[in-house]
N, CA, C and O atoms as a Maestro MAE file, in Angstrom:
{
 s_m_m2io_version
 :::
 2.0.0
}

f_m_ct {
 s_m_title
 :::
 protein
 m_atom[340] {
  # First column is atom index #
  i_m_mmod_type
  r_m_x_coord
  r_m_y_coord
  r_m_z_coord
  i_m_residue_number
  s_m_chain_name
  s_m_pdb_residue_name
  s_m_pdb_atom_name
  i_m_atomic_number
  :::
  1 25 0.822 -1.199 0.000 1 A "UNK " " N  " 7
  2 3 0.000 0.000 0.000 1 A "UNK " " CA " 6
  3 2 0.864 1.260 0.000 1 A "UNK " " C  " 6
  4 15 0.564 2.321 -0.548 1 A "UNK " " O  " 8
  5 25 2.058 0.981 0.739 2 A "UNK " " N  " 7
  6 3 2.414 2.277 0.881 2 A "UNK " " CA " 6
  7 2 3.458 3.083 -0.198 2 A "UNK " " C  " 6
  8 15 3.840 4.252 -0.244 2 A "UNK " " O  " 8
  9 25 3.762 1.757 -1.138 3 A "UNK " " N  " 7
  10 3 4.453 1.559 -2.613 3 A "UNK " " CA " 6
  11 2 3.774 2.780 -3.115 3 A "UNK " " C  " 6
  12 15 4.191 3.933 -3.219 3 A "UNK " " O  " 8
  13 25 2.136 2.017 -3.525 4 A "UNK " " N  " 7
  14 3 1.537 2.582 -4.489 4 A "UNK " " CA " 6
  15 2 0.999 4.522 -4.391 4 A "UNK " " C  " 6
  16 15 0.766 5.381 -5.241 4 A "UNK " " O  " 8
  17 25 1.002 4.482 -2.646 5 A "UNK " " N  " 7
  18 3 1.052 6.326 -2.398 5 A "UNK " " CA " 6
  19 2 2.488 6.627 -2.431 5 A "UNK " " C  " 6
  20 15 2.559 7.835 -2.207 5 A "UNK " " O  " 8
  21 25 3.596 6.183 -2.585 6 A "UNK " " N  " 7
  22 3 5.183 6.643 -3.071 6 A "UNK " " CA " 6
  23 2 5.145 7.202 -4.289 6 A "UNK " " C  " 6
  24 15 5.753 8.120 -4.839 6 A "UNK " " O  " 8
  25 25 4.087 6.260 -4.666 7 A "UNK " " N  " 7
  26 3 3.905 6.265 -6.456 7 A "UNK " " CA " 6
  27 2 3.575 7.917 -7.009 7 A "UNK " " C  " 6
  28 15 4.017 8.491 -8.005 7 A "UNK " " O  " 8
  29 25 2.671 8.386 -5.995 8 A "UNK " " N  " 7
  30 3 1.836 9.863 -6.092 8 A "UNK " " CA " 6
  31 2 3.154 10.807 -6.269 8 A "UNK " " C  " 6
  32 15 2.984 11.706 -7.093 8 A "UNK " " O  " 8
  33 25 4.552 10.764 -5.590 9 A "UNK " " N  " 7
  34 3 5.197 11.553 -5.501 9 A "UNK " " CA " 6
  35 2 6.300 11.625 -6.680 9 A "UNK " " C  " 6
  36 15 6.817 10.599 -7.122 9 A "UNK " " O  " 8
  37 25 6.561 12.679 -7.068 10 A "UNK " " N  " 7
  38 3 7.638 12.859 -8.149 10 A "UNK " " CA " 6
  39 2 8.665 13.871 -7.901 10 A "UNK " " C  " 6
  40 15 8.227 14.934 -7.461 10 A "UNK " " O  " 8
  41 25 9.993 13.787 -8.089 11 A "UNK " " N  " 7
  42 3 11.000 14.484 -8.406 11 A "UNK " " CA " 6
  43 2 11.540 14.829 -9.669 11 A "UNK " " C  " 6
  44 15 12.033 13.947 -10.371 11 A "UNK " " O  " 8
  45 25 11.506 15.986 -10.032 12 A "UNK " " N  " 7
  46 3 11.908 16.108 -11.538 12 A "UNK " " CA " 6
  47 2 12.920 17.399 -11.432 12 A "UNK " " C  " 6
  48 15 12.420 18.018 -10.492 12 A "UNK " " O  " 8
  49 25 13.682 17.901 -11.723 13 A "UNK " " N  " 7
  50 3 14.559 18.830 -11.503 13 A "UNK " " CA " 6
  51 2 13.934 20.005 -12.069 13 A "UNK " " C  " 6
  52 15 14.144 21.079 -11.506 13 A "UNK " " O  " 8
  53 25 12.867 19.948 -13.557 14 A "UNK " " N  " 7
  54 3 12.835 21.411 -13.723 14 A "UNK " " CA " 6
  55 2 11.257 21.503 -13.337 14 A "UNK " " C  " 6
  56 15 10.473 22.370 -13.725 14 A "UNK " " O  " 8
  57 25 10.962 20.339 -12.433 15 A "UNK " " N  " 7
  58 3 9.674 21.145 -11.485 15 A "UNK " " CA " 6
  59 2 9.796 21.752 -10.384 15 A "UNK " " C  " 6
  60 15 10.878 21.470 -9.870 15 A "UNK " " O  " 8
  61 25 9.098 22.564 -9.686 16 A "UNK " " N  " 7
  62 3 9.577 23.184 -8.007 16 A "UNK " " CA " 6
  63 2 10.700 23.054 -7.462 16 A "UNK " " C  " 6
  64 15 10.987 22.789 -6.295 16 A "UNK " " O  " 8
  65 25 11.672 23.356 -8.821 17 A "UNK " " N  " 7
  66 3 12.895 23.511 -8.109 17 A "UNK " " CA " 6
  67 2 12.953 22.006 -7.703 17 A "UNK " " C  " 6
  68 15 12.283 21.853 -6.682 17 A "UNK " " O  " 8
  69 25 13.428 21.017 -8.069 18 A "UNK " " N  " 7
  70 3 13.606 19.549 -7.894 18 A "UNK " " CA " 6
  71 2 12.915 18.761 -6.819 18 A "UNK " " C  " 6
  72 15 12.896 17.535 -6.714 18 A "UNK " " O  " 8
  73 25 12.163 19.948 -5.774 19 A "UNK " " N  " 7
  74 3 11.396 19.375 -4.712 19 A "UNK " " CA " 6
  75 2 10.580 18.403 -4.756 19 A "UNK " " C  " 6
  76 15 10.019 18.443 -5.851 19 A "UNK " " O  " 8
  77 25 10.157 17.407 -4.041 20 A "UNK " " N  " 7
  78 3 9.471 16.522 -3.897 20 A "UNK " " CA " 6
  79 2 7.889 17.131 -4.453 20 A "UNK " " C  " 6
  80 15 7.531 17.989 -3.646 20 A "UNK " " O  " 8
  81 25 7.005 16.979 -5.400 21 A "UNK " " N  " 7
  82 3 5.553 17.330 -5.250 21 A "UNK " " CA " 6
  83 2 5.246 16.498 -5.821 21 A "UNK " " C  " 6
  84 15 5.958 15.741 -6.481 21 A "UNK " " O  " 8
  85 25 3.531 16.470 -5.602 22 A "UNK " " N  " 7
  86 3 2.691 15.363 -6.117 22 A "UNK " " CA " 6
  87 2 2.499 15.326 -7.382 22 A "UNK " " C  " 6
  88 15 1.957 16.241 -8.003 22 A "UNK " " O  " 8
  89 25 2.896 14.334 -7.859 23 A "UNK " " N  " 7
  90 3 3.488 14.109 -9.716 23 A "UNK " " CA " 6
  91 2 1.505 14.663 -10.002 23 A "UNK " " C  " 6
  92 15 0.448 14.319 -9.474 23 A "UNK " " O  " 8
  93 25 1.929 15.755 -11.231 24 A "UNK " " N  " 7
  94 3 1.150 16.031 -12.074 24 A "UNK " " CA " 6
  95 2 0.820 17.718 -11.282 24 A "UNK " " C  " 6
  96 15 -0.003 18.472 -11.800 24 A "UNK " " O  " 8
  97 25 1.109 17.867 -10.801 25 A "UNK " " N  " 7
  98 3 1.060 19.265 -10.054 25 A "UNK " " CA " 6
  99 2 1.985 20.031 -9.181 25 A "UNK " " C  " 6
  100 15 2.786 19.564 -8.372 25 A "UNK " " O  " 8
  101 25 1.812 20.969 -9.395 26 A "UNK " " N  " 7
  102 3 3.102 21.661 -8.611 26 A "UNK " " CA " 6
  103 2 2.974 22.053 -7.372 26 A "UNK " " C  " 6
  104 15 3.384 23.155 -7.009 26 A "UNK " " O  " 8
  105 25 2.508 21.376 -6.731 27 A "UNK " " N  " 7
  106 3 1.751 20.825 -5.311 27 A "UNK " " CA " 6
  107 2 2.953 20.537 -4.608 27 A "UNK " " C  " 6
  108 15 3.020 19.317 -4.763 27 A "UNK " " O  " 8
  109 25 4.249 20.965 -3.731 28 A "UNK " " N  " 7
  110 3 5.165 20.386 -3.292 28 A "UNK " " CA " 6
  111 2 5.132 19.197 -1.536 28 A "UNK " " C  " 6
  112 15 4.357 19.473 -0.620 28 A "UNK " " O  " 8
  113 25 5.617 18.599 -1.500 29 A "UNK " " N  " 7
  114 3 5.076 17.493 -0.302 29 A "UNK " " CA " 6
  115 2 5.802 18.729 1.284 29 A "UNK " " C  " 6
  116 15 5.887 18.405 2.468 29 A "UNK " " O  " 8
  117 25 6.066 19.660 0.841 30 A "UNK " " N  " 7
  118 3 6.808 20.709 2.236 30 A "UNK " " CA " 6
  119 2 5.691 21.229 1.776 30 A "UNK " " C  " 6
  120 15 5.261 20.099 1.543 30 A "UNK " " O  " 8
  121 25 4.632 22.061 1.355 31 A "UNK " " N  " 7
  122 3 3.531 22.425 1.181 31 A "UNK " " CA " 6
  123 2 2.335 22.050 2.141 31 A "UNK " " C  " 6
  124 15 1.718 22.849 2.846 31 A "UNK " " O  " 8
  125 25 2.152 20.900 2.056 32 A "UNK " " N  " 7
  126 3 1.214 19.989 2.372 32 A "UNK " " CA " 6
  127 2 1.389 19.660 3.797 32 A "UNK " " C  " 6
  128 15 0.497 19.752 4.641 32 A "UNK " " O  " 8
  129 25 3.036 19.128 4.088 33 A "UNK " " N  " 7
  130 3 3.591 19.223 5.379 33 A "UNK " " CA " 6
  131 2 3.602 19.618 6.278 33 A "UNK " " C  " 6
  132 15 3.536 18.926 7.294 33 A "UNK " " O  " 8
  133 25 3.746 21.678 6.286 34 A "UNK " " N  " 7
  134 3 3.549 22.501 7.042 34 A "UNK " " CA " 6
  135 2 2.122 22.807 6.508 34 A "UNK " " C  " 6
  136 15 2.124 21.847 5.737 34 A "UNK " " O  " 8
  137 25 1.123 23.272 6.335 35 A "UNK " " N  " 7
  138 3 -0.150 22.605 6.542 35 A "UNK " " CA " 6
  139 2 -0.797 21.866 7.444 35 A "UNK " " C  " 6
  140 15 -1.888 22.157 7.934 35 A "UNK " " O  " 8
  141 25 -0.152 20.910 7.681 36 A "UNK " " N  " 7
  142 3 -0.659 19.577 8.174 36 A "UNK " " CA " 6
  143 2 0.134 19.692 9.854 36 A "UNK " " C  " 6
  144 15 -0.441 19.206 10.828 36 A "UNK " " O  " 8
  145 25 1.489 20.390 9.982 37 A "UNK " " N  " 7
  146 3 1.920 20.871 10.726 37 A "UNK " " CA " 6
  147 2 1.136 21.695 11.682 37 A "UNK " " C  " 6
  148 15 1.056 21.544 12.902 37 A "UNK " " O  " 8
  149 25 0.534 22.649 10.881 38 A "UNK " " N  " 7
  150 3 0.021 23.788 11.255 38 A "UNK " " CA " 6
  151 2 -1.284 23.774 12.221 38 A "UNK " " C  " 6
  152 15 -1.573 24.665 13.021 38 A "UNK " " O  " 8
  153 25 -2.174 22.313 11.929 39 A "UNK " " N  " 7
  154 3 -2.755 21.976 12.471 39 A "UNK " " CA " 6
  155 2 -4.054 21.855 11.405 39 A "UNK " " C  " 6
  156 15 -5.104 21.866 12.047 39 A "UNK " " O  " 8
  157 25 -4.197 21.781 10.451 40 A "UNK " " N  " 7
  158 3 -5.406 22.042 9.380 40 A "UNK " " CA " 6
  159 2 -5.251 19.543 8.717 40 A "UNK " " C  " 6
  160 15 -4.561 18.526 8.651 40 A "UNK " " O  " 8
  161 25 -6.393 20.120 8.508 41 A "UNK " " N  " 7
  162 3 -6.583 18.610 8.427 41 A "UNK " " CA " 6
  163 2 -6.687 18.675 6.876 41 A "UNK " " C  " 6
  164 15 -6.812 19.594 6.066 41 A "UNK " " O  " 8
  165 25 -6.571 17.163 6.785 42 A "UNK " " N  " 7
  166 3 -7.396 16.762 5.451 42 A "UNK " " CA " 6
  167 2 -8.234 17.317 4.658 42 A "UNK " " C  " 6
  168 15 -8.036 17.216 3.447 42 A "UNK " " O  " 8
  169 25 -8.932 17.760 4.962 43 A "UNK " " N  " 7
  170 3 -10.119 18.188 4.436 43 A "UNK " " CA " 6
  171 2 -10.214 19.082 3.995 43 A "UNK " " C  " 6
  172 15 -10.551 19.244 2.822 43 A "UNK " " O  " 8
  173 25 -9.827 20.347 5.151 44 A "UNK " " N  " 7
  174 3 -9.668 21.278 4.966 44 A "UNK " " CA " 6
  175 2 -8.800 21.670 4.211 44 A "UNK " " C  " 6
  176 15 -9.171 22.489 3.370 44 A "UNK " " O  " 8
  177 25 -6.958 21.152 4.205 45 A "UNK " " N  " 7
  178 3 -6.427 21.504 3.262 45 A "UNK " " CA " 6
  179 2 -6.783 21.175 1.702 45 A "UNK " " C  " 6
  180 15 -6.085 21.567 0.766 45 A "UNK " " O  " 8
  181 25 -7.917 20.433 1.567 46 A "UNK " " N  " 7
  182 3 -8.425 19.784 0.041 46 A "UNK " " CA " 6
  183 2 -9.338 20.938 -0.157 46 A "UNK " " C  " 6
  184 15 -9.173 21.510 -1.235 46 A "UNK " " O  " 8
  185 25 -10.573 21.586 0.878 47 A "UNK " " N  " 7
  186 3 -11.483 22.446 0.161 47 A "UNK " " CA " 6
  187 2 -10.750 23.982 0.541 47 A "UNK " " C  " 6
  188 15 -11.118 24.977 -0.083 47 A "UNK " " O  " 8
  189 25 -9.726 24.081 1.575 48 A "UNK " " N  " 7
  190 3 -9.406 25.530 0.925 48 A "UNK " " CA " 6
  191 2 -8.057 25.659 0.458 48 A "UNK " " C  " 6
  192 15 -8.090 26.680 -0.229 48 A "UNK " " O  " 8
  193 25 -7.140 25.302 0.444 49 A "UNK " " N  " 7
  194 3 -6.034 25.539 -0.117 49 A "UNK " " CA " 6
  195 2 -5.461 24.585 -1.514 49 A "UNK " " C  " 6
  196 15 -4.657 25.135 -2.266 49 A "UNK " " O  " 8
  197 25 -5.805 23.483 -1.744 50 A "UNK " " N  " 7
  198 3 -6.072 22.800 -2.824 50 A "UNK " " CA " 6
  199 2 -6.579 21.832 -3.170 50 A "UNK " " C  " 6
  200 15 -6.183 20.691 -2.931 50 A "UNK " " O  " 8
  201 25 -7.512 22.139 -3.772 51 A "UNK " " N  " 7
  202 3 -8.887 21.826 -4.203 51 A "UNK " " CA " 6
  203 2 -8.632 20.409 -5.191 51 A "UNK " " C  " 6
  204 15 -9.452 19.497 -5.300 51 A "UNK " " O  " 8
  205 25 -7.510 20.460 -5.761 52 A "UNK " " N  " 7
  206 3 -7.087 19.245 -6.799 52 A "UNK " " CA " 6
  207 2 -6.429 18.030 -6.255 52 A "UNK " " C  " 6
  208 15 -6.300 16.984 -6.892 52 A "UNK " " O  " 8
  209 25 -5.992 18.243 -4.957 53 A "UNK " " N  " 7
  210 3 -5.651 17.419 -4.272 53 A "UNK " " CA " 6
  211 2 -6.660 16.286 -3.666 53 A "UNK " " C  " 6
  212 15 -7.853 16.585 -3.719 53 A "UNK " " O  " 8
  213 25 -6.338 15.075 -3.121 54 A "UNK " " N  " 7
  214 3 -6.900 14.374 -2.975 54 A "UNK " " CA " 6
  215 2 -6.584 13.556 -1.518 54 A "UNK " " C  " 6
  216 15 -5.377 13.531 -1.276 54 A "UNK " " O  " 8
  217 25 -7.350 12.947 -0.597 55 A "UNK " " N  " 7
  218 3 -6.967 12.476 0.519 55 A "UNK " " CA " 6
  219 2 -5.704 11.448 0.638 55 A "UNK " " C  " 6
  220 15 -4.958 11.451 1.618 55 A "UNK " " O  " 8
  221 25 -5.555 10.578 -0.464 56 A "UNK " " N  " 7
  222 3 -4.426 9.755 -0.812 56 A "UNK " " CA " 6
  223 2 -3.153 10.556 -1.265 56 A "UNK " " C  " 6
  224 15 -2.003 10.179 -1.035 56 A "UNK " " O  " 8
  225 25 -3.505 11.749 -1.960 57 A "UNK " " N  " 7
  226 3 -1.979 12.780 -2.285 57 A "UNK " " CA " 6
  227 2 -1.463 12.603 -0.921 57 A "UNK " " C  " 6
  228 15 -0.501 11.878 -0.665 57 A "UNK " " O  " 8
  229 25 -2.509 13.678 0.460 58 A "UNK " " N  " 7
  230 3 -1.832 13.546 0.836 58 A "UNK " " CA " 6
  231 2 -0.866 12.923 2.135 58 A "UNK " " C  " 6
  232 15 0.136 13.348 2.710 58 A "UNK " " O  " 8
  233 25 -1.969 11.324 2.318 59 A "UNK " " N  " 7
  234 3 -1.121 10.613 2.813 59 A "UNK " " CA " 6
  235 2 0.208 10.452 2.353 59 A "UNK " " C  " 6
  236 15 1.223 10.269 3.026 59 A "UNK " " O  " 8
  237 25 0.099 10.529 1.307 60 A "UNK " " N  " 7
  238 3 0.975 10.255 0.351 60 A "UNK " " CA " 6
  239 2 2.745 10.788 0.986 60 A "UNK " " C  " 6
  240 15 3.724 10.107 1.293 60 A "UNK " " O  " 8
  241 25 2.495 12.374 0.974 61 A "UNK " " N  " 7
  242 3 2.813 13.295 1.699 61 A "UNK " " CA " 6
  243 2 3.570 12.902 2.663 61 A "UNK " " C  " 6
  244 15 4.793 12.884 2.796 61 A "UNK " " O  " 8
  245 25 2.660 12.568 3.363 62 A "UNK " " N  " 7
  246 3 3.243 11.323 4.985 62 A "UNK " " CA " 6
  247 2 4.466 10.403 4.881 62 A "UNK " " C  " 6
  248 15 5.630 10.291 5.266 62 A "UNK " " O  " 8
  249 25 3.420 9.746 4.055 63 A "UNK " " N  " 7
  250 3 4.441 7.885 3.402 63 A "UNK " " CA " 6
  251 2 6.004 8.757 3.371 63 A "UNK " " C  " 6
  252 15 6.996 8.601 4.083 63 A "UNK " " O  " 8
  253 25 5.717 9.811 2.123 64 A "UNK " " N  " 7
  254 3 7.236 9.916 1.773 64 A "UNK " " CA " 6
  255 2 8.091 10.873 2.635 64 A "UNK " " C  " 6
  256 15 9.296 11.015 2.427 64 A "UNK " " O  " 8
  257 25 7.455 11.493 3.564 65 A "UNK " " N  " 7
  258 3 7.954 11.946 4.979 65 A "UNK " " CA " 6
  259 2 8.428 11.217 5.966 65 A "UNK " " C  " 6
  260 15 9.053 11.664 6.928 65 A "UNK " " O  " 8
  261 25 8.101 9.862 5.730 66 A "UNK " " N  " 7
  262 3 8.158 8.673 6.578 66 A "UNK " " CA " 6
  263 2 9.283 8.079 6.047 66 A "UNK " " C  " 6
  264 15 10.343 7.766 6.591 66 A "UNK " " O  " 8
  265 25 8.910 7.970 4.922 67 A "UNK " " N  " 7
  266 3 10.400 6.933 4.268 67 A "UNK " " CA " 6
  267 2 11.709 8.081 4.548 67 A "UNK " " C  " 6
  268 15 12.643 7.938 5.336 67 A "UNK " " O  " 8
  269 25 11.473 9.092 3.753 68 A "UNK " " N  " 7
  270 3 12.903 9.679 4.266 68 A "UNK " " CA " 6
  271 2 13.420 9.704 5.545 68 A "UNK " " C  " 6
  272 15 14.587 9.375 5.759 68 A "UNK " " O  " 8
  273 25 12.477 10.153 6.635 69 A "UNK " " N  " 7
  274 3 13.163 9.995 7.923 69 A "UNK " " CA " 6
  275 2 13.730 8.424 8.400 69 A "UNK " " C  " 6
  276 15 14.635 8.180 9.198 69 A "UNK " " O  " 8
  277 25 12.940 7.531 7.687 70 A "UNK " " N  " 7
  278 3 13.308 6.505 8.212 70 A "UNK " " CA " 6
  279 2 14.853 5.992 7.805 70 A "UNK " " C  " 6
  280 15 15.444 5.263 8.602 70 A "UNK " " O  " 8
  281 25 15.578 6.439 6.384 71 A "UNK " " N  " 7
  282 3 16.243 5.912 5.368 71 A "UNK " " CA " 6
  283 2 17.123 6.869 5.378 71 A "UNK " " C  " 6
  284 15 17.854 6.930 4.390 71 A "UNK " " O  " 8
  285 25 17.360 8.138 6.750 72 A "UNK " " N  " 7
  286 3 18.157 9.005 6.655 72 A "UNK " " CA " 6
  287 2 18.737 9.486 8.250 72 A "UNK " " C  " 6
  288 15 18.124 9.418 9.315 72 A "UNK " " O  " 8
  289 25 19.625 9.806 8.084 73 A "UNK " " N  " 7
  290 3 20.793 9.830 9.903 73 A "UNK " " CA " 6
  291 2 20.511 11.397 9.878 73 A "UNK " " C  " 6
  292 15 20.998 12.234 9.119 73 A "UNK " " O  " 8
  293 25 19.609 11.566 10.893 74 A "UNK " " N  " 7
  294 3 19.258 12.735 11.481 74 A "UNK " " CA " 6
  295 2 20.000 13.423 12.821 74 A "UNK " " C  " 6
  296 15 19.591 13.081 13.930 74 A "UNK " " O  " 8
  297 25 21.204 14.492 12.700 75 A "UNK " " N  " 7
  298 3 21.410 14.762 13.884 75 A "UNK " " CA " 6
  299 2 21.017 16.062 14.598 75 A "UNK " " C  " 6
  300 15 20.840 17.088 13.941 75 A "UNK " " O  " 8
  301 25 20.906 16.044 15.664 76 A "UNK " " N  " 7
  302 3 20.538 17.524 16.465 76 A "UNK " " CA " 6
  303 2 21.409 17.702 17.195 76 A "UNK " " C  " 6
  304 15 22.163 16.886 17.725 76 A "UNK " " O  " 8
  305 25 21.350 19.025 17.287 77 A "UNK " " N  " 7
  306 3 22.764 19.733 17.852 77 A "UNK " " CA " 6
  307 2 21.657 21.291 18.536 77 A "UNK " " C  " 6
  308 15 20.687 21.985 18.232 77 A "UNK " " O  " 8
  309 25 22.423 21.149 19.325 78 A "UNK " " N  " 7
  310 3 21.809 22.474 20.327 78 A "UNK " " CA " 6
  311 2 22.973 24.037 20.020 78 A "UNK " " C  " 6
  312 15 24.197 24.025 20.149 78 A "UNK " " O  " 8
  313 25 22.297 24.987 19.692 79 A "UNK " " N  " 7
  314 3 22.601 25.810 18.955 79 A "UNK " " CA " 6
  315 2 23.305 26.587 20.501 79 A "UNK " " C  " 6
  316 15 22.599 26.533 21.508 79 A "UNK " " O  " 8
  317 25 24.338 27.101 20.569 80 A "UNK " " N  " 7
  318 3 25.143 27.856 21.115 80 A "UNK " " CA " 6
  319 2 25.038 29.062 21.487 80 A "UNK " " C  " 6
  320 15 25.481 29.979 20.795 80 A "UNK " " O  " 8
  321 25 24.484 29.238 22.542 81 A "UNK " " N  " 7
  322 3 24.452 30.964 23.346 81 A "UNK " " CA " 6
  323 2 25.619 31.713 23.027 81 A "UNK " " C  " 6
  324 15 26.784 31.635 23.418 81 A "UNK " " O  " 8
  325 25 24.950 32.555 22.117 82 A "UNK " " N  " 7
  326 3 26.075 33.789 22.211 82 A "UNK " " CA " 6
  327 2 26.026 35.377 22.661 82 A "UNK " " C  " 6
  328 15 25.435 36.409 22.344 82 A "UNK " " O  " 8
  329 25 26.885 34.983 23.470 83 A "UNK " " N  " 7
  330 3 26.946 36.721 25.077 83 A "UNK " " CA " 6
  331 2 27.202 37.768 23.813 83 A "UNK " " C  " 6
  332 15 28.025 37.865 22.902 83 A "UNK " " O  " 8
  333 25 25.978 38.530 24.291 84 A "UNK " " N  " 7
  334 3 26.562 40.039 23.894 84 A "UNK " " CA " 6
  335 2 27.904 40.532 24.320 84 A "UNK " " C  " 6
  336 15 28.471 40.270 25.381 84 A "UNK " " O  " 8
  337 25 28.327 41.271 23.357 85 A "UNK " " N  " 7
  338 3 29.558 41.981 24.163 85 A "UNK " " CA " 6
  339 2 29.568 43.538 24.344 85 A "UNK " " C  " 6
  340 15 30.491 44.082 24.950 85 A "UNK " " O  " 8
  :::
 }
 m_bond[339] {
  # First column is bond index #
  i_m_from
  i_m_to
  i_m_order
  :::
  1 1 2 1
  2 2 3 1
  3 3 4 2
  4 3 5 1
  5 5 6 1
  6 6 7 1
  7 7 8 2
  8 7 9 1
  9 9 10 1
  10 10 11 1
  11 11 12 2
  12 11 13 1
  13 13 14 1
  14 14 15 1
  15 15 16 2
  16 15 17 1
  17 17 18 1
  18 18 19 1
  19 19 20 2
  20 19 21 1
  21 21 22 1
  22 22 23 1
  23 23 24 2
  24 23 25 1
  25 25 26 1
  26 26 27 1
  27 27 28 2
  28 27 29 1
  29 29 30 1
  30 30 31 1
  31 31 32 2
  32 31 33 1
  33 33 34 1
  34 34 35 1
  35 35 36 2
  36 35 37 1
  37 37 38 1
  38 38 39 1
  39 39 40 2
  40 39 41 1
  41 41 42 1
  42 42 43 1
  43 43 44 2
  44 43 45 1
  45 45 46 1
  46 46 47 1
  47 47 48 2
  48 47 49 1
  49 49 50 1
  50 50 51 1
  51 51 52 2
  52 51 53 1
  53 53 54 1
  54 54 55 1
  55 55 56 2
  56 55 57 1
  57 57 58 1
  58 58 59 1
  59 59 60 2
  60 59 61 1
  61 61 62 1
  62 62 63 1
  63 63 64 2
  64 63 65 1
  65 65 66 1
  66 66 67 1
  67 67 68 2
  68 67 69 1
  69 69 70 1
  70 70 71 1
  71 71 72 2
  72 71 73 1
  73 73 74 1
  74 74 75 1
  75 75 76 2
  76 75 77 1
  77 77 78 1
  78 78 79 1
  79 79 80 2
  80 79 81 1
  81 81 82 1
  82 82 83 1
  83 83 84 2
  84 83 85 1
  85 85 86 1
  86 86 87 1
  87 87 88 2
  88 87 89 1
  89 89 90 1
  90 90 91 1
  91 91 92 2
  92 91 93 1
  93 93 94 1
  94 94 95 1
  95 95 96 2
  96 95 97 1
  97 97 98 1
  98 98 99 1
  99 99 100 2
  100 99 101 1
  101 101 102 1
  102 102 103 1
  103 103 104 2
  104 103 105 1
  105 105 106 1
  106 106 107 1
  107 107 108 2
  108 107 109 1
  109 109 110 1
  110 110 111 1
  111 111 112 2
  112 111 113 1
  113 113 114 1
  114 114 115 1
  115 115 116 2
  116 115 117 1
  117 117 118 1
  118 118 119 1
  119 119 120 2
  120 119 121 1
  121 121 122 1
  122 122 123 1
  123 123 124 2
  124 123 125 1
  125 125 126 1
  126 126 127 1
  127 127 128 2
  128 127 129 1
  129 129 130 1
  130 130 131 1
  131 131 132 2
  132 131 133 1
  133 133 134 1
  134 134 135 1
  135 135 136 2
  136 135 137 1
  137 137 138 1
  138 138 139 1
  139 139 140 2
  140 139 141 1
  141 141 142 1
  142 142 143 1
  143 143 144 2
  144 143 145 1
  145 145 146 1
  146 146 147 1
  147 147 148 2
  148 147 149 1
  149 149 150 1
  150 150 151 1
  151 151 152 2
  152 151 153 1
  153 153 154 1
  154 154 155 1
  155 155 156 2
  156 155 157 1
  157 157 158 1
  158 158 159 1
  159 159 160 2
  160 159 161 1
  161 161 162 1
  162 162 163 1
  163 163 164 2
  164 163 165 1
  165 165 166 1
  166 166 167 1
  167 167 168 2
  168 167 169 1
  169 169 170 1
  170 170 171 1
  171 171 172 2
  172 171 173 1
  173 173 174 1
  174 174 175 1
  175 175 176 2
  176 175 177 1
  177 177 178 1
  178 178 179 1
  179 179 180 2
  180 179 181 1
  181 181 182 1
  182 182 183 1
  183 183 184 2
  184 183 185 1
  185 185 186 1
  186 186 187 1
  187 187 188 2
  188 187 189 1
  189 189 190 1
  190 190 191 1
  191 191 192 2
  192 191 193 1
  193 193 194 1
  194 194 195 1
  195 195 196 2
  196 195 197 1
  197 197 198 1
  198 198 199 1
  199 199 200 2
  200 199 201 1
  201 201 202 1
  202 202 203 1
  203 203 204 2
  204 203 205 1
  205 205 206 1
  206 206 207 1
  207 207 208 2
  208 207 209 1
  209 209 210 1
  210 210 211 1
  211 211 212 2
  212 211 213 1
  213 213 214 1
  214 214 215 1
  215 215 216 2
  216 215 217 1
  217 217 218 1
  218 218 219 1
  219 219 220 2
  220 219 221 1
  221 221 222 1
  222 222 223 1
  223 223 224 2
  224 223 225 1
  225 225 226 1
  226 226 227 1
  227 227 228 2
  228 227 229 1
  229 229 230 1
  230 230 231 1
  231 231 232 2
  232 231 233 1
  233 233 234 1
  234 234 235 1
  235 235 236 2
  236 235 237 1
  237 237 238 1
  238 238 239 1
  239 239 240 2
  240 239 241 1
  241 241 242 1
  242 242 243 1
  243 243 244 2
  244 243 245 1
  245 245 246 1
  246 246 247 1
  247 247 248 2
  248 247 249 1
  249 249 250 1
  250 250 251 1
  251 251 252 2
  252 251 253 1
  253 253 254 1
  254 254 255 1
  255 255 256 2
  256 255 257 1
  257 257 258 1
  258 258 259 1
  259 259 260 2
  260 259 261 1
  261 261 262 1
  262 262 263 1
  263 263 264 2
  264 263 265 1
  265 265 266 1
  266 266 267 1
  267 267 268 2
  268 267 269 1
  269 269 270 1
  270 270 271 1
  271 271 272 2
  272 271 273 1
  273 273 274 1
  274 274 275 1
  275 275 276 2
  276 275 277 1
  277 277 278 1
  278 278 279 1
  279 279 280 2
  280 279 281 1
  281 281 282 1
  282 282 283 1
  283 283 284 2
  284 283 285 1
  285 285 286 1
  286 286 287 1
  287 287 288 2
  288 287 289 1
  289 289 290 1
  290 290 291 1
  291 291 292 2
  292 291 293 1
  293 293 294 1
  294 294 295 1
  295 295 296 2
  296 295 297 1
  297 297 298 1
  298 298 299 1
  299 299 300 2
  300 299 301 1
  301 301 302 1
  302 302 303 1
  303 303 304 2
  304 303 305 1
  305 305 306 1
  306 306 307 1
  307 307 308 2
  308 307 309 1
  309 309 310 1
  310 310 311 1
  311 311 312 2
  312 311 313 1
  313 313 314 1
  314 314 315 1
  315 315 316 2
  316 315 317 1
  317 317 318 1
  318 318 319 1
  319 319 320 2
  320 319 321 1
  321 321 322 1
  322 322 323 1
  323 323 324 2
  324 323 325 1
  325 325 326 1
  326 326 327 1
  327 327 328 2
  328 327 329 1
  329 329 330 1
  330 330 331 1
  331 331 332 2
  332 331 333 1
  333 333 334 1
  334 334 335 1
  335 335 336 2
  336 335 337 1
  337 337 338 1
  338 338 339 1
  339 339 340 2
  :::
 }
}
């Protein structure tokens, strides 16, 4: 199942700037992401912000948010206080 919503996503270099979006639109999956971040659901991101989208895009979205984190060495580092002088 989760093949066939991988399937939704495309990389092409002279679309959105090579970004990940949902093949056939310039719909990018960081779009959809922060969105979904933001706290707006399904639904809502389908009837107000894009309308061409579909509930499987954007699981879709997910899946391939999922695979990358899973298939990639994530480190965090705590950013360094710096004293006025």
């Amino acid at each position: 199942m989760r093949n066939n919503l991988l399937e939704r996503i495309a990389i092409v270099p002279s679309i959105c700037h090579g970004k990940p979006h949902i093949r056939g639109t310039r719909i990018m999956v960081e779009q959809v992401l922060d969105l979904l971040s933001d706290g707006a659901g399904p639904n809502e991101i389908i009837s107000e912000d894009f309308p061409d989208l579909t509930s499987e895009d954007i699981r879709a979205c997910i899946a391939f948010a999922n695979q990358f984190l899973a298939n990639d060495e994530i480190h965090l580092y705590e950013a360094q206080r710096v004293e006025a002088a």
